[in-house]
PDB file of N, CA, C and O in Angstrom:
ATOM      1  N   UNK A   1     212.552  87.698  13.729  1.00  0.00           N
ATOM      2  CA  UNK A   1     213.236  88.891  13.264  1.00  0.00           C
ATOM      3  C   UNK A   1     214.737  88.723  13.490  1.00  0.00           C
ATOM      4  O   UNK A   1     215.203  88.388  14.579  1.00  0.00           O
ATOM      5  N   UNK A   2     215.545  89.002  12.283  1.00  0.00           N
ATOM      6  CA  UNK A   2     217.240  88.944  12.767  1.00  0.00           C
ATOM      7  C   UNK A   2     217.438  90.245  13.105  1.00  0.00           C
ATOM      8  O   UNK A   2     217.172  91.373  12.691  1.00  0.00           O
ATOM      9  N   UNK A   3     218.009  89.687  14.020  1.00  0.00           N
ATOM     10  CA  UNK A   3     219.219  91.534  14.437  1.00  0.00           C
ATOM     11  C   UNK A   3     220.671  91.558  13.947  1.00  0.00           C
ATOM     12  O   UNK A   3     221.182  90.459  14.160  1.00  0.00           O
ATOM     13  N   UNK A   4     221.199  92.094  13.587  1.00  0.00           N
ATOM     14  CA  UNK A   4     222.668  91.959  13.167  1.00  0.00           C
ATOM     15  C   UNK A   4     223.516  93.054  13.354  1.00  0.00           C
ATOM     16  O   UNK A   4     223.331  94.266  13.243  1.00  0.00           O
ATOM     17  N   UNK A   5     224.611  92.289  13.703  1.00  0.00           N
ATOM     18  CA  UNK A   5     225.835  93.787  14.121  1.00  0.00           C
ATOM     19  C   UNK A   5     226.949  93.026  13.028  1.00  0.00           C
ATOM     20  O   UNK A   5     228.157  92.853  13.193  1.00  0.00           O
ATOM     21  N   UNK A   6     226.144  92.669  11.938  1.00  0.00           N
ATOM     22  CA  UNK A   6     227.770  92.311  10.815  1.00  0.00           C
ATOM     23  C   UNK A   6     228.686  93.922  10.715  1.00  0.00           C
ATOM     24  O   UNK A   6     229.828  94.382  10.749  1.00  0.00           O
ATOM     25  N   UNK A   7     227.434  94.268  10.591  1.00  0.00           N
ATOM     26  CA  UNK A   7     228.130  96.151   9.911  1.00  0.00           C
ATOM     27  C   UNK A   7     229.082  96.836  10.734  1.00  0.00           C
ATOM     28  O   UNK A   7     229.942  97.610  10.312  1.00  0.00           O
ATOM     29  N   UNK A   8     228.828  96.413  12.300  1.00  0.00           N
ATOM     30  CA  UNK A   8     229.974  97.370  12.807  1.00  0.00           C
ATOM     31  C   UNK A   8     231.230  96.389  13.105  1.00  0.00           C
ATOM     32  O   UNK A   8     232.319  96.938  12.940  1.00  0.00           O
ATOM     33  N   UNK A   9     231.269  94.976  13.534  1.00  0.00           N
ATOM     34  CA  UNK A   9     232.236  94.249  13.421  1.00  0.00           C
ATOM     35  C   UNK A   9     232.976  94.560  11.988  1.00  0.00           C
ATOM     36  O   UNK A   9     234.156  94.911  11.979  1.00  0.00           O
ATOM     37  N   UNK A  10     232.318  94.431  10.933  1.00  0.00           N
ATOM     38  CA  UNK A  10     233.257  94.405   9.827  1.00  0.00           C
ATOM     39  C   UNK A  10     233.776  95.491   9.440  1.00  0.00           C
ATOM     40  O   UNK A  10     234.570  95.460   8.500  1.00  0.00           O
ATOM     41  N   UNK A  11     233.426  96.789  10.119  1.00  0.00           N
ATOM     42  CA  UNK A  11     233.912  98.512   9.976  1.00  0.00           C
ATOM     43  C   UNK A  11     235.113  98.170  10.834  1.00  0.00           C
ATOM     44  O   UNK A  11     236.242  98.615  10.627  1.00  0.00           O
ATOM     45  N   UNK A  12     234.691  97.119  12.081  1.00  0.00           N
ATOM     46  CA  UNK A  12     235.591  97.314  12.892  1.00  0.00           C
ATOM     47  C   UNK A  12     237.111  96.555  12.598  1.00  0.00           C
ATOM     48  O   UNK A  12     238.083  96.832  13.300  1.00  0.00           O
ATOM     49  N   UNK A  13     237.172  95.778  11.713  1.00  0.00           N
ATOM     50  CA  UNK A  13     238.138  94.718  10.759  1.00  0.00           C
ATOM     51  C   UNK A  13     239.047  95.366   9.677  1.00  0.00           C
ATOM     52  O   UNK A  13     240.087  94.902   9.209  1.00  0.00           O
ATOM     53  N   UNK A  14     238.118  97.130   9.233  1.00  0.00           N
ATOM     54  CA  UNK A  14     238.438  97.772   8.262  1.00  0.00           C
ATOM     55  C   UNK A  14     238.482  96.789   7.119  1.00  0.00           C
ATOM     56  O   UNK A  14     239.508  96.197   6.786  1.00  0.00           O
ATOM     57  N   UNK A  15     237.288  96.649   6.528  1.00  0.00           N
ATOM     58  CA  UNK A  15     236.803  95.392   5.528  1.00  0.00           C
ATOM     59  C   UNK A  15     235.705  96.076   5.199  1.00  0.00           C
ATOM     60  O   UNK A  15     234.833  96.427   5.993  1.00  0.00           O
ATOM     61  N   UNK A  16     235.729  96.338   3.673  1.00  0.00           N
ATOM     62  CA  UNK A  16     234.347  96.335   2.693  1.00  0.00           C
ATOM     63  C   UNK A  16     233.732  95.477   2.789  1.00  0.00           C
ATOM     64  O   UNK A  16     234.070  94.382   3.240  1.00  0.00           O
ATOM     65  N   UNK A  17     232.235  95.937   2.204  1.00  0.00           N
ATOM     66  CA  UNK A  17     231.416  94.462   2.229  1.00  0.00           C
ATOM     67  C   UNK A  17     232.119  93.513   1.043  1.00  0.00           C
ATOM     68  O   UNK A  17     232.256  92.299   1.191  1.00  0.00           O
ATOM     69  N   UNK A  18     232.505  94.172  -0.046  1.00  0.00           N
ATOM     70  CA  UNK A  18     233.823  93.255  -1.210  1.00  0.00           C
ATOM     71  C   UNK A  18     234.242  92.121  -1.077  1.00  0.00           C
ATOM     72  O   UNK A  18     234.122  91.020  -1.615  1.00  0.00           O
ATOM     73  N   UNK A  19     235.241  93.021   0.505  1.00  0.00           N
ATOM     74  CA  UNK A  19     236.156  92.269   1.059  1.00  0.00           C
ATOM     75  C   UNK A  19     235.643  90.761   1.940  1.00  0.00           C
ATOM     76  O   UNK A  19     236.111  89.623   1.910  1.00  0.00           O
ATOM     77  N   UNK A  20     234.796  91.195   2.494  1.00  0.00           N
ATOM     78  CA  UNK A  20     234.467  89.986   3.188  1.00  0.00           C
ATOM     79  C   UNK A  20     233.447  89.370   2.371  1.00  0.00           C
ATOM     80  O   UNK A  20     233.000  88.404   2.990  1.00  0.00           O
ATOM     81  N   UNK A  21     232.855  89.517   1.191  1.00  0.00           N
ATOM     82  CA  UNK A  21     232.086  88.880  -0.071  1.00  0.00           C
ATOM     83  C   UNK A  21     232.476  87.840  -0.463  1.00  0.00           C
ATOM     84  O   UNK A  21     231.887  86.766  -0.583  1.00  0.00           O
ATOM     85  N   UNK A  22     234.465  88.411  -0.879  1.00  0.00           N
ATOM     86  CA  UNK A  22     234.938  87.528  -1.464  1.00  0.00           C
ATOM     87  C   UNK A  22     236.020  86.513  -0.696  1.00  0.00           C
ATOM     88  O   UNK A  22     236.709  85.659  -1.255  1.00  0.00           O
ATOM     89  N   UNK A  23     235.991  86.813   0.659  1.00  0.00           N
ATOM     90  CA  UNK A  23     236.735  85.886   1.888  1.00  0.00           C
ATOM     91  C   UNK A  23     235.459  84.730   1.820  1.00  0.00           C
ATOM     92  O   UNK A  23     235.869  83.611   1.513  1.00  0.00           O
ATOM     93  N   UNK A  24     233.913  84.830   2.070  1.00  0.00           N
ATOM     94  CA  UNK A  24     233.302  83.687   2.334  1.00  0.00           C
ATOM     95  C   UNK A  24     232.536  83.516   1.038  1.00  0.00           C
ATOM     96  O   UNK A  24     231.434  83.012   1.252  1.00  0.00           O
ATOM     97  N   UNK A  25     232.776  83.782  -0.266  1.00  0.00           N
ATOM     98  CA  UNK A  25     231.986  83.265  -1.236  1.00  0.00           C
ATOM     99  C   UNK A  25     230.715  83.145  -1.522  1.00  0.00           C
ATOM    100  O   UNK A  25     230.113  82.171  -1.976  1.00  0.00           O
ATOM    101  N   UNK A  26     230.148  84.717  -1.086  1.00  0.00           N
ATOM    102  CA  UNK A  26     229.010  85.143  -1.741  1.00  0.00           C
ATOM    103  C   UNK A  26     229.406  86.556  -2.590  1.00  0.00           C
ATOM    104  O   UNK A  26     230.493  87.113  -2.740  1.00  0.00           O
ATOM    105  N   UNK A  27     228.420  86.800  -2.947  1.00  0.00           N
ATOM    106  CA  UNK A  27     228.111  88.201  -3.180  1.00  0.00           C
ATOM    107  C   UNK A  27     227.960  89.323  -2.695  1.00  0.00           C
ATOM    108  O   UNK A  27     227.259  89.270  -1.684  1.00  0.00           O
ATOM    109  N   UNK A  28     228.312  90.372  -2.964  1.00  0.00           N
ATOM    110  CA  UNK A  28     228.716  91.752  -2.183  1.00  0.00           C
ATOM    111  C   UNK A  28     226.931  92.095  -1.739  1.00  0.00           C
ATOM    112  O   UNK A  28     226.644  92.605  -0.656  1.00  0.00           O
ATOM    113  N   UNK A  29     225.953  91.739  -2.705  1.00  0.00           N
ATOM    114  CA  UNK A  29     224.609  91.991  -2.564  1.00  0.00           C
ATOM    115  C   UNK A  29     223.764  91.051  -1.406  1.00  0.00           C
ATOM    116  O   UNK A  29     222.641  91.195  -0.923  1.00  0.00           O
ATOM    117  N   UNK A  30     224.903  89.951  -1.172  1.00  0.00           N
ATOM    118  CA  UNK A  30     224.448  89.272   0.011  1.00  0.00           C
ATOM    119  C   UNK A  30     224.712  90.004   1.140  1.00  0.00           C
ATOM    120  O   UNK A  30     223.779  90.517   1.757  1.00  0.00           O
ATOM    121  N   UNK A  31     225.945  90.137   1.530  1.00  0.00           N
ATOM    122  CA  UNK A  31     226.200  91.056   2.727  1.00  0.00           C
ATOM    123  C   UNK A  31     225.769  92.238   3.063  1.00  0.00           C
ATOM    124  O   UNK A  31     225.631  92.563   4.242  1.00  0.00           O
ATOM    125  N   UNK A  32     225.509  93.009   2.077  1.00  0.00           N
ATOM    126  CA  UNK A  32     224.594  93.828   2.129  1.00  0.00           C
ATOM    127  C   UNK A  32     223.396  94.089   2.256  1.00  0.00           C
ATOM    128  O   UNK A  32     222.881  95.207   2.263  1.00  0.00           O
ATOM    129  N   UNK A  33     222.711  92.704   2.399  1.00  0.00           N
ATOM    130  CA  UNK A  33     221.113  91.978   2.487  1.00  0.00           C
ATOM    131  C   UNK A  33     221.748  91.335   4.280  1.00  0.00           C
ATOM    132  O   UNK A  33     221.168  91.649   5.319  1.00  0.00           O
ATOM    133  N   UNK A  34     222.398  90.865   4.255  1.00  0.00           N
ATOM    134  CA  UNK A  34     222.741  90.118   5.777  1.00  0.00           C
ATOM    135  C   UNK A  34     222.560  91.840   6.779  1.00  0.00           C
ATOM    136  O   UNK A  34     221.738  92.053   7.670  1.00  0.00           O
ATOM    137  N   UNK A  35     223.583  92.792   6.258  1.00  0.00           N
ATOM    138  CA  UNK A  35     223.422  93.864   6.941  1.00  0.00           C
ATOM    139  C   UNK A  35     222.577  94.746   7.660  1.00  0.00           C
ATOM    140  O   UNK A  35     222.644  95.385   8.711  1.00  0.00           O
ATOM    141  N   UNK A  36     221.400  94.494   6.346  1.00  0.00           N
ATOM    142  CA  UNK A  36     220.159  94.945   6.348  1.00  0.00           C
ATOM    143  C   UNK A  36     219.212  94.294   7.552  1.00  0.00           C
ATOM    144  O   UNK A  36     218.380  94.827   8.287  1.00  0.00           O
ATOM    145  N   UNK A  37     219.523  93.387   7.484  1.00  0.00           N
ATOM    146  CA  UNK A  37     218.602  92.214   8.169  1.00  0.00           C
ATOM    147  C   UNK A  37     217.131  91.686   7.383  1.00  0.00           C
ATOM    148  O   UNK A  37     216.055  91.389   7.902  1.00  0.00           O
ATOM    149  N   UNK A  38     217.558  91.695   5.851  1.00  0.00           N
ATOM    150  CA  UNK A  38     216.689  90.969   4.782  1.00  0.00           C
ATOM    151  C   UNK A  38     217.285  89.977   4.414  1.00  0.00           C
ATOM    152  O   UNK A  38     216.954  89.760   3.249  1.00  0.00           O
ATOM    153  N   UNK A  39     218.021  89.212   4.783  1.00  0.00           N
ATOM    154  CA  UNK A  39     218.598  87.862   4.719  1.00  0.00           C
ATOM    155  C   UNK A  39     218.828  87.307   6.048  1.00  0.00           C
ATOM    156  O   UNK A  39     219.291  87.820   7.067  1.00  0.00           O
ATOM    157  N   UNK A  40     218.241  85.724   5.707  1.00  0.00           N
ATOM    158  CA  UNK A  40     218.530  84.995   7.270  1.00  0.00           C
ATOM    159  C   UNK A  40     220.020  84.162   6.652  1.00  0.00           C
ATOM    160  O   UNK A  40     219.843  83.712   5.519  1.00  0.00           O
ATOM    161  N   UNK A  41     221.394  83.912   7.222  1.00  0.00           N
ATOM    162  CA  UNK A  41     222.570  83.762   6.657  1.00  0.00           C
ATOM    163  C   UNK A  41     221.766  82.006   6.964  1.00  0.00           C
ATOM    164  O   UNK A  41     220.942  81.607   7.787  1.00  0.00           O
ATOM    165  N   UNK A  42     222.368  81.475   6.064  1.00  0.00           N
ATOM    166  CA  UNK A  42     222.572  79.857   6.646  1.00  0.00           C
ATOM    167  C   UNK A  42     223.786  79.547   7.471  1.00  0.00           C
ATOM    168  O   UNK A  42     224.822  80.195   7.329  1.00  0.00           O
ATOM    169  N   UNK A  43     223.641  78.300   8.561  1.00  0.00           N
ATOM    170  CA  UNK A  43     224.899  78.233   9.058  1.00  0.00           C
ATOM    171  C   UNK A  43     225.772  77.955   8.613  1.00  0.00           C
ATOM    172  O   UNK A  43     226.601  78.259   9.471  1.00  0.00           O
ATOM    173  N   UNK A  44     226.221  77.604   7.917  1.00  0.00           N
ATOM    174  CA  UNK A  44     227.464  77.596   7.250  1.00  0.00           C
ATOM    175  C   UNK A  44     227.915  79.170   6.729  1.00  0.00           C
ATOM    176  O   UNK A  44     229.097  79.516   6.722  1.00  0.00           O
ATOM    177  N   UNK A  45     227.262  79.696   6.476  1.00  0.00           N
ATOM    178  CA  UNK A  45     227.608  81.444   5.954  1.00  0.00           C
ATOM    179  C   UNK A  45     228.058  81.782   7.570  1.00  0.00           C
ATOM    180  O   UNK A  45     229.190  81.888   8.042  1.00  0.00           O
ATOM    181  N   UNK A  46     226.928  81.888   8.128  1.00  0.00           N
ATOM    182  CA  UNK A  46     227.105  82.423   9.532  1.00  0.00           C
ATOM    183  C   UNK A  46     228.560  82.138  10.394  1.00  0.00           C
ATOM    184  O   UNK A  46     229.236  82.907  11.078  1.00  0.00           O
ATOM    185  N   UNK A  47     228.724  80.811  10.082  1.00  0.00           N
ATOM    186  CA  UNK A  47     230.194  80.211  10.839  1.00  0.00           C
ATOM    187  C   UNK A  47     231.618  80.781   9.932  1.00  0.00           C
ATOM    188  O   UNK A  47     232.722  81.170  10.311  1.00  0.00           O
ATOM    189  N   UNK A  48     230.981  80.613   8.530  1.00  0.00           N
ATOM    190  CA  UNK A  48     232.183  81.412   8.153  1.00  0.00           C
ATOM    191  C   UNK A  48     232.480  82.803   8.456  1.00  0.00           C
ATOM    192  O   UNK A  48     233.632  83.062   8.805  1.00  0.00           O
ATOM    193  N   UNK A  49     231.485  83.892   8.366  1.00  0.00           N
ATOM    194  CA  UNK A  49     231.417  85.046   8.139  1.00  0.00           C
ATOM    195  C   UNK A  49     232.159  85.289   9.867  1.00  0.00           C
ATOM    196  O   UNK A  49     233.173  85.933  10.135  1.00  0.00           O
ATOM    197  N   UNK A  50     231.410  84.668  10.657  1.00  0.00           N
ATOM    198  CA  UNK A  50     232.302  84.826  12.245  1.00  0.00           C
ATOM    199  C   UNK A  50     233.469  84.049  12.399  1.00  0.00           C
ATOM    200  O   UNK A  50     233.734  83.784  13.572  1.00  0.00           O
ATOM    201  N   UNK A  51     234.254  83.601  11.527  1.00  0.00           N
ATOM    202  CA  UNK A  51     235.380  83.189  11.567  1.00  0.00           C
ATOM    203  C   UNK A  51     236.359  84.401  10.741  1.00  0.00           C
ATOM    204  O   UNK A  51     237.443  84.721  11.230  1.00  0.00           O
ATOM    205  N   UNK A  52     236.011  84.841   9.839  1.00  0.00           N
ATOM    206  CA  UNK A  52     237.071  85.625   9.138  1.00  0.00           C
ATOM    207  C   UNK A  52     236.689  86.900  10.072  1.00  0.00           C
ATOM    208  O   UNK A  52     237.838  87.238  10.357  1.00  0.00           O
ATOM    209  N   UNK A  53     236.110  87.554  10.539  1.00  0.00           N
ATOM    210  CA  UNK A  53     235.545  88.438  11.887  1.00  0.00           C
ATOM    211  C   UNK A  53     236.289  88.454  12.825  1.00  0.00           C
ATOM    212  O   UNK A  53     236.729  89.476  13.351  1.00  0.00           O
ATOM    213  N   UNK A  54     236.527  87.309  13.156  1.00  0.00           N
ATOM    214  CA  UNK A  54     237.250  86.743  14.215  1.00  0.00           C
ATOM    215  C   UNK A  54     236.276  86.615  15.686  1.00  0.00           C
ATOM    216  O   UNK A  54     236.753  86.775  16.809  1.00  0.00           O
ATOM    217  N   UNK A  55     234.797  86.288  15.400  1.00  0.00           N
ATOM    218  CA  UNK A  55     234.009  85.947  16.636  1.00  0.00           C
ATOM    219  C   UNK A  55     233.224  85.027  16.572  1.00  0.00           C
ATOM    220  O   UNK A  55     233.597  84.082  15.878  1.00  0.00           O
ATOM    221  N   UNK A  56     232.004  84.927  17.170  1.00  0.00           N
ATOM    222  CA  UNK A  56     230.924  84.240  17.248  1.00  0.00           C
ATOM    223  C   UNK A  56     229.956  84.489  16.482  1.00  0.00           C
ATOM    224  O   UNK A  56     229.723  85.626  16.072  1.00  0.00           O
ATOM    225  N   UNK A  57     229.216  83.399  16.165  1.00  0.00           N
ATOM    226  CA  UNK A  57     228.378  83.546  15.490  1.00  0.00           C
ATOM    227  C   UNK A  57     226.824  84.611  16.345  1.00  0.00           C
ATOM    228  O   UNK A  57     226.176  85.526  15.835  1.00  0.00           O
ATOM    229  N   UNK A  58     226.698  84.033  17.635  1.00  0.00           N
ATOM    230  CA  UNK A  58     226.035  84.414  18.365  1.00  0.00           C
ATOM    231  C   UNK A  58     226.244  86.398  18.327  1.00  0.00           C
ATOM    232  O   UNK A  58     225.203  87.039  18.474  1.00  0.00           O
ATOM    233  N   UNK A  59     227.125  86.922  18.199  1.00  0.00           N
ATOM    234  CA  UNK A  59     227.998  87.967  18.618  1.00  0.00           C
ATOM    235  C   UNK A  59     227.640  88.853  17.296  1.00  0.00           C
ATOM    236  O   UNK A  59     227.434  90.066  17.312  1.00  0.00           O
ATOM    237  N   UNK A  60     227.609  88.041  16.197  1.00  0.00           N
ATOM    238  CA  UNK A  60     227.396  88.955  14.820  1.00  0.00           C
ATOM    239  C   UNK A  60     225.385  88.625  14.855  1.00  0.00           C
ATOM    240  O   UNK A  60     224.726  89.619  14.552  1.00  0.00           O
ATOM    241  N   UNK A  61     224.624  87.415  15.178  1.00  0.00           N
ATOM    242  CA  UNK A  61     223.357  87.672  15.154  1.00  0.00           C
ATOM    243  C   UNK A  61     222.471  87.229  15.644  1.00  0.00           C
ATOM    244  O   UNK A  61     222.780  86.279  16.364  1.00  0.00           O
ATOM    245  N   UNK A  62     221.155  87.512  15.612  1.00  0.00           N
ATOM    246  CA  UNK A  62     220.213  87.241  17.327  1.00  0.00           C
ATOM    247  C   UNK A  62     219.175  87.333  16.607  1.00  0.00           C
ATOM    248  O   UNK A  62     219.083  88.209  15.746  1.00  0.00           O
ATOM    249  N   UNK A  63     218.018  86.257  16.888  1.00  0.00           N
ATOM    250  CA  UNK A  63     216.879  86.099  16.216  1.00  0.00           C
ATOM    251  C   UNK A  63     215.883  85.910  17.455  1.00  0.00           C
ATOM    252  O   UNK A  63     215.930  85.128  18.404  1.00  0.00           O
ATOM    253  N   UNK A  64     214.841  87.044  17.057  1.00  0.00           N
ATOM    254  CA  UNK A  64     213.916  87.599  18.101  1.00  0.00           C
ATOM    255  C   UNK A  64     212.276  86.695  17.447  1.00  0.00           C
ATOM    256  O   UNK A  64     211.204  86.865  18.029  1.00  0.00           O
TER     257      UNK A  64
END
């Protein structure tokens, strides 16, 4: 099971899901599936998405 705190880090950035869609080169319907926790990110998404964040990957998600 993923857990994810993309949603409040990226409230906390003041960043649409748009915005950070089009910083790591997916789709607004991805992040919004990552949010959900109906998408498992690949690492490479994951490393990006906690780089423009400005954290860890660990920090945005946790698999139970």
């Amino acid at each position: 099971m993923l857990i994810t705190r993309l949603k409040e880090y990226r409230l906390a950035k003041n960043m649409s899901q748009q915005e950070l869609a089009d910083l790591v080169n997916v789709r607004r319907e991805t992040i919004l599936r990552l949010e959900g926790g109906k998408y498992n990110p690949s690492l490479k998404l994951a490393m990006d998405i906690a780089k423009v964040l400005d954290c860890r990957v660990e920090d945005l998600f946790e698999f139970t």
